[in-house]
C-alpha positions in Angstrom: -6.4 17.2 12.8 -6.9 16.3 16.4 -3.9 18.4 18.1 -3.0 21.3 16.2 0.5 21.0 16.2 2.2 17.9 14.3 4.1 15.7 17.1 7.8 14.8 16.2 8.9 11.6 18.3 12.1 10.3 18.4 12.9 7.3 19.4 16.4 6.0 20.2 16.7 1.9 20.7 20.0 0.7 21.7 19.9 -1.5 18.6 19.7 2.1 16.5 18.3 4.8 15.5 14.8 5.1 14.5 11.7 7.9 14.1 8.5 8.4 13.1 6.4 11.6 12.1 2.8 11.1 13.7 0.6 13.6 12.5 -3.0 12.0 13.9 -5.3 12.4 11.2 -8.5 11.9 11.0 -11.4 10.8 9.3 -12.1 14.2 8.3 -9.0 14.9 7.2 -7.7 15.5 3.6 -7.2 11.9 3.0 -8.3 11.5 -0.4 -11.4 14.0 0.6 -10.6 16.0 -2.5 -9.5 13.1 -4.8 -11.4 12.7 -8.2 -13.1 9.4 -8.6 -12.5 8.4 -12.1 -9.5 6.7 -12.6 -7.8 4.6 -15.2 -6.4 0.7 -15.9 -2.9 1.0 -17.1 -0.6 -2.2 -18.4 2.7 -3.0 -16.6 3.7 -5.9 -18.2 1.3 -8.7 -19.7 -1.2 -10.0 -16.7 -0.3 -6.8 -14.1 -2.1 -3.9 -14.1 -2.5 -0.5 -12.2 -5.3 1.6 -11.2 -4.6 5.1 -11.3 -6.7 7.7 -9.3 -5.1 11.2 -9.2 -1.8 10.2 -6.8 -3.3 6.7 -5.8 -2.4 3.4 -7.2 -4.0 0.2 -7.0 -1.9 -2.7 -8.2 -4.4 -5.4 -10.1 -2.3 -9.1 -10.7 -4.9 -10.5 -13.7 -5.1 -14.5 -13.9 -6.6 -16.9 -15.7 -8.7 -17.8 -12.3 -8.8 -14.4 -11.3 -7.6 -11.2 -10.3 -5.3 -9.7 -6.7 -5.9 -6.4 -6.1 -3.3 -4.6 -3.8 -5.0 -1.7 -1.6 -8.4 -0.9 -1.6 -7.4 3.4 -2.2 -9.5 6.1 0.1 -13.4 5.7 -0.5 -15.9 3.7 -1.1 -16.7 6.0 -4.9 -12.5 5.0 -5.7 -12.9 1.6 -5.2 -16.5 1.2 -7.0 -14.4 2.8 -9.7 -12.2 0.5 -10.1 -14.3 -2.3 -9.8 -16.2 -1.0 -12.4 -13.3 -0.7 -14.4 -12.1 -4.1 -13.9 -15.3 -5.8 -14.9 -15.6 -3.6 -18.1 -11.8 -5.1 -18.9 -11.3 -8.4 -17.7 -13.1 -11.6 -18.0 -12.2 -12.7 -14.3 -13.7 -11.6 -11.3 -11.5 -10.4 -8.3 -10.6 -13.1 -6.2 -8.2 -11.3 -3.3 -7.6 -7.6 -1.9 -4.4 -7.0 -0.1 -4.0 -4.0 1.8 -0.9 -2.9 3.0 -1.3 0.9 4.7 -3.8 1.0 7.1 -4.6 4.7 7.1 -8.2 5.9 5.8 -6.7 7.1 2.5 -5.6 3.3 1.2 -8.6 1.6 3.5 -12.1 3.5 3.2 -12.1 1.9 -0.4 -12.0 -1.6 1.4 -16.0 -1.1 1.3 -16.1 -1.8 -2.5 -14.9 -5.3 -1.7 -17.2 -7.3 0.6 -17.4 -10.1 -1.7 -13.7 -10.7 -1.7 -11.4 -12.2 0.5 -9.3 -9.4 2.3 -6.1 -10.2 3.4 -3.3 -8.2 5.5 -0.7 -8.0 8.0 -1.4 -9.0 11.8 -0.3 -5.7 12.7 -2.1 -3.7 9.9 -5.3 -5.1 11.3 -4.9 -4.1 15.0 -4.0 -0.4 13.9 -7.1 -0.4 11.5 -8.9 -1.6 14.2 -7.4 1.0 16.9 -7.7 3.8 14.4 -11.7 3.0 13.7 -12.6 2.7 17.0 -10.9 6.2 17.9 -12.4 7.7 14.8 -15.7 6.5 16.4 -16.3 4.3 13.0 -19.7 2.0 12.5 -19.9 -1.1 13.4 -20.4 -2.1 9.7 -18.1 -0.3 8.0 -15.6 -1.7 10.4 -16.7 -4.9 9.2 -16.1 -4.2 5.5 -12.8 -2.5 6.1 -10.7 -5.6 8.3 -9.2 -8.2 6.7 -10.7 -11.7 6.4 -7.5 -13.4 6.6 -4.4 -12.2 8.4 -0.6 -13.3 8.2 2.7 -12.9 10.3 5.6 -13.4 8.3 4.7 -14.5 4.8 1.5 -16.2 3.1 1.5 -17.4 -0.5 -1.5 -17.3 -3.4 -1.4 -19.8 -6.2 -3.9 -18.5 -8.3 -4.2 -19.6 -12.1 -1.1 -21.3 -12.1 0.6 -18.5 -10.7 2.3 -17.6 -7.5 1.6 -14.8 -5.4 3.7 -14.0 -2.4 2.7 -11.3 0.3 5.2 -10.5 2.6 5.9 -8.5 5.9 9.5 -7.0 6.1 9.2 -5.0 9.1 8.0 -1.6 9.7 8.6 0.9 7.5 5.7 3.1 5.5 3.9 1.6 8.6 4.5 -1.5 11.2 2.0 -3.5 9.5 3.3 -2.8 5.6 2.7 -5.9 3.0 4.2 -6.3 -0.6 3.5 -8.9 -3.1 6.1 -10.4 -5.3 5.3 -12.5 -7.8 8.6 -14.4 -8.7 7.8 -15.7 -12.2 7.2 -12.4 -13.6 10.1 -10.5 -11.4 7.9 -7.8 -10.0 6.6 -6.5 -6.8 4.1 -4.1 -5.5 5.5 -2.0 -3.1 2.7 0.2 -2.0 3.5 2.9 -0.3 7.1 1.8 0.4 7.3 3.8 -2.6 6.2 7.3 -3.5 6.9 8.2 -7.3 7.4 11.8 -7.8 6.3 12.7 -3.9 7.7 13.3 -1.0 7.2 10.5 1.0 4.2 10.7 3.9 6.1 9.5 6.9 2.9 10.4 10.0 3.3 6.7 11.0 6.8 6.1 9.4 9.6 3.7 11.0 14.0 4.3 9.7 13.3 0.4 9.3 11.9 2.0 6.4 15.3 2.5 4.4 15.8 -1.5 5.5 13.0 -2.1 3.8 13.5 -1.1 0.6 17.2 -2.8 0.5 14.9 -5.8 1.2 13.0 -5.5 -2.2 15.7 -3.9 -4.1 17.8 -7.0 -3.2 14.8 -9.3 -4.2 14.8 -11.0 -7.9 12.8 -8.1 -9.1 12.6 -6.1 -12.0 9.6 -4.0 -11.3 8.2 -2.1 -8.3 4.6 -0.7 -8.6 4.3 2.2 -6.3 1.7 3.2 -4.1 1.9 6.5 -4.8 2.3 8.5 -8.1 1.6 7.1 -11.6 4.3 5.7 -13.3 5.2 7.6 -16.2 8.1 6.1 -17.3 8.1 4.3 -20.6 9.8 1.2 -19.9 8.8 -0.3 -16.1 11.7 -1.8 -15.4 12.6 2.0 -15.1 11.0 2.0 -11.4 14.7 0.5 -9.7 16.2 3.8 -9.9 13.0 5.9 -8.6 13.0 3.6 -6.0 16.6 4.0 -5.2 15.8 7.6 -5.3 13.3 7.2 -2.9 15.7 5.2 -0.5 17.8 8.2 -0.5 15.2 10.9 0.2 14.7 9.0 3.8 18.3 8.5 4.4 18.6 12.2 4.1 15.6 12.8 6.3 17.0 10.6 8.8 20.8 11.6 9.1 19.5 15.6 9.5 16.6 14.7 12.2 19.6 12.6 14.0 21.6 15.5 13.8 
């Protein structure tokens, strides 16, 4: 860590309350250091798929003209995995990579994709950017981590007939988040808006957070791949209630640091 003390700010709008937990990591730090690099392809539903990597997931929406990744996971090794993976299982090649977090441990993998189009969130690249230049990052690595294409609001793929949308619902895991709904089959990856069987890491976390997840929850959604943790539940549509869970766990957190 830079400082060796974690900084707790509070910050108190007039339009509410809101915090975050800033805990300056750095590129040395344990982000996915220590993570093995062999993961697995697990089914969702027919056409979405997840890459699992010890607590790291990688959402993979499969079509017939090819395939969205969402996050690119902590390291260059992780993401060859997975691209590895995805040409030994799928016909198509990979066509997109959305990234949501911009923290080393869901960008360093970004590498893995310089022949893909790399989208995120206006604010997810400037906080890439800032946190590269202060971690004194090459030129060319920067390169292969920032997105190609950037959006504000909302941006929408069709790809194979099928319709992709990746949007920005404020600040929450942090200010630059993106999911990616895809309407016809009622599910939405999350990314680390959700942490499945973990306590959530908040070091650049917003309250807007517990908006955020009424957001999805009240979208026409069955299923929310999380960012974090493998889902081990049976039956995917299963993922509401961990999610709802999840909602709670920060209510909790920020009703006691308020008090």
């Amino acid at each position: 860590m830079r400082k060796s003390a974690i900084a707790l700010s509070l910050v108190l709008p007039l339009s509410g309350f809101a915090f975050f937990v800033d805990t300056q990591l750095n590129s040395a730090s344990a982000q996915g250091a220590g993570e093995p690099q062999r993961g697995t392809i697990e089914q969702t539903i027919e056409g979405h798929y997840r890459y699992e990597n010890g607590t790291r997931v990688s959402g993979l929406i499969v079509t017939d003209d090819g395939i969205v990744v969402v996050d690119g996971l902590s390291n260059e090794a992780m993401g060859q995995d997975e691209r590895r993976l995805i040409a030994e299982t799928f016909e198509q090649p990979v066509r997109y990579l959305v990234s949501s977090t911009f923290h080393n441990n869901y960008t360093r993998g970004n590498v893995a994709y310089g022949d893909v189009t790399k989208i995120g969130q206006e604010l997810y690249k400037v906080d890439l950017q800032d946190m590269m230049d202060e971690d004194g990052v090459g030129a060319a690595e920067q390169a292969a981590r920032l997105p190609d294409v950037t959006y504000r609001d909302q941006m929408t793929l069709n790809l194979g007939g099928k319709e992709i949308q990746i949007m920005h619902i404020g600040p929450a895991h942090t200010r630059g988040d993106s999911i990616v709904f895809v309407p016809e089959d009622r599910i939405v990856y999350v990314s680390e808006l959700l942490f499945y069987n973990r306590f959530p890491w908040m070091n650049s976390g917003y309250a807007n957070w517990i908006e955020a997840i009424d957001t999805v929850l009240a979208m026409d959604a069955d299923i929310f791949v999380p960012g974090q943790g493998p889902m081990t539940f049976d039956d995917p549509s299963d993922s509401r209630e961990p999610f709802i869970e999840m909602r709670q766990i920060l209510a909790d957190a920020r009703d006691d640091v308020q008090a």
